[in-house]
N, C-alpha and C positions, 0 to 999 in steps of 0.2 A: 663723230669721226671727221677728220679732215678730209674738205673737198678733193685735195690731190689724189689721197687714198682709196674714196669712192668710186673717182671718174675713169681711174687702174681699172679695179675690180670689176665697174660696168664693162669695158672693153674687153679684161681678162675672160669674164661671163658669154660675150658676144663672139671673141676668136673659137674658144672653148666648144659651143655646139659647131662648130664646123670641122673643127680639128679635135682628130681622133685617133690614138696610138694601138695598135693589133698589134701580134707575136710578130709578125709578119715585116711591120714597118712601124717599130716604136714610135711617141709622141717624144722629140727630145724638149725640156722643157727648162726654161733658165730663170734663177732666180739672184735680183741682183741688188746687194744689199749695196747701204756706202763704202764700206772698204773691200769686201769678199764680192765671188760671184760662187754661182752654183750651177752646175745644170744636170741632170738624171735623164735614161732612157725608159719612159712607164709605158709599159700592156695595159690599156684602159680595158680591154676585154675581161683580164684574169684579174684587175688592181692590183700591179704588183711593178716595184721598180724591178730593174734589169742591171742596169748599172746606173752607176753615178761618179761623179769629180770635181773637183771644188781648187778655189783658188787657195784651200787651205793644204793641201797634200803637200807634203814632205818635200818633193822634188820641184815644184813650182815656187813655196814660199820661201825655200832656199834664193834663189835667186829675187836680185835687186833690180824691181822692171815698174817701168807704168802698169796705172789698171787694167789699161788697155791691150796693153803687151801679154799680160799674165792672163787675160779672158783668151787671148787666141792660142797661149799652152792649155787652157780647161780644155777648148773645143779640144785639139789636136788632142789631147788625152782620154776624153770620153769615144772621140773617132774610136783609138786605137782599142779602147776596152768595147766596141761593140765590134771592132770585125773580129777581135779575137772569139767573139761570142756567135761571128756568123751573121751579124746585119748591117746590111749593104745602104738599104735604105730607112729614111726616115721621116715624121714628119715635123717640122720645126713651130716650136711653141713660143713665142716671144714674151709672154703671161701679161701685155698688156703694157710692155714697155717700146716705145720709139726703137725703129729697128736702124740705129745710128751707137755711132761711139761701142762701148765695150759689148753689146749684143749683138751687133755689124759682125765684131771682133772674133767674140763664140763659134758664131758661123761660120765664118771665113776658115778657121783652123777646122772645124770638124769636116768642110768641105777638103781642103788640105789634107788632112789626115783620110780621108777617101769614103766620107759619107755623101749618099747623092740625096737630096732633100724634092 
């Protein structure tokens, strides 16, 4: 495997036992390819996603925006899909990626959209 991939996965490993998502205060968790971003709300208690939103949805990839622009419509969309579900707070998963540029980005909108982390 490539080192870059490894040295992820070790820190992903290391955030991971610390951070922990309950019914209570999901794990919001982002995954961020080269063109897309992704991020879901998981109950690590029950294993189970809650909600999800991606830079591919309908009404984000309509519009013509930087990456970075379009990670802070994901946040601002997953916000909206979990107060509709009733969760206020949450706890934010970086999966191991520099919390800079479009994962900054994630967060900023789901904080906007009215998640407290």
């Amino acid at each position: 495997m490539d080192k870059k991939i490894l040295r992820r996965q070790k820190i992903r490993y290391r955030i991971r036992r610390k951070v922990k998502g309950t019914s209570s205060t999901p794990r919001l968790s982002v995954f961020r390819s080269n063109t897309e971003i992704y991020a879901q709300l998981i109950d690590d208690d029950n294993g189970v996603t809650i909600a999800s939103s991606s830079s591919k949805e309908k009404d984000i990839m309509a519009q013509k925006a930087p990456k970075v622009d379009k990670s802070k419509m994901v946040g601002n969309a997953i916000a909206r899909k979990a107060i509709e579900l009733g969760v206020k707070k949450v706890t934010f998963d970086r999966s191991g990626y520099l919390y800079h540029g479009r994962i900054k980005a994630i967060a900023d909108g789901a904080r906007e959209g009215g998640l407290e982390f």
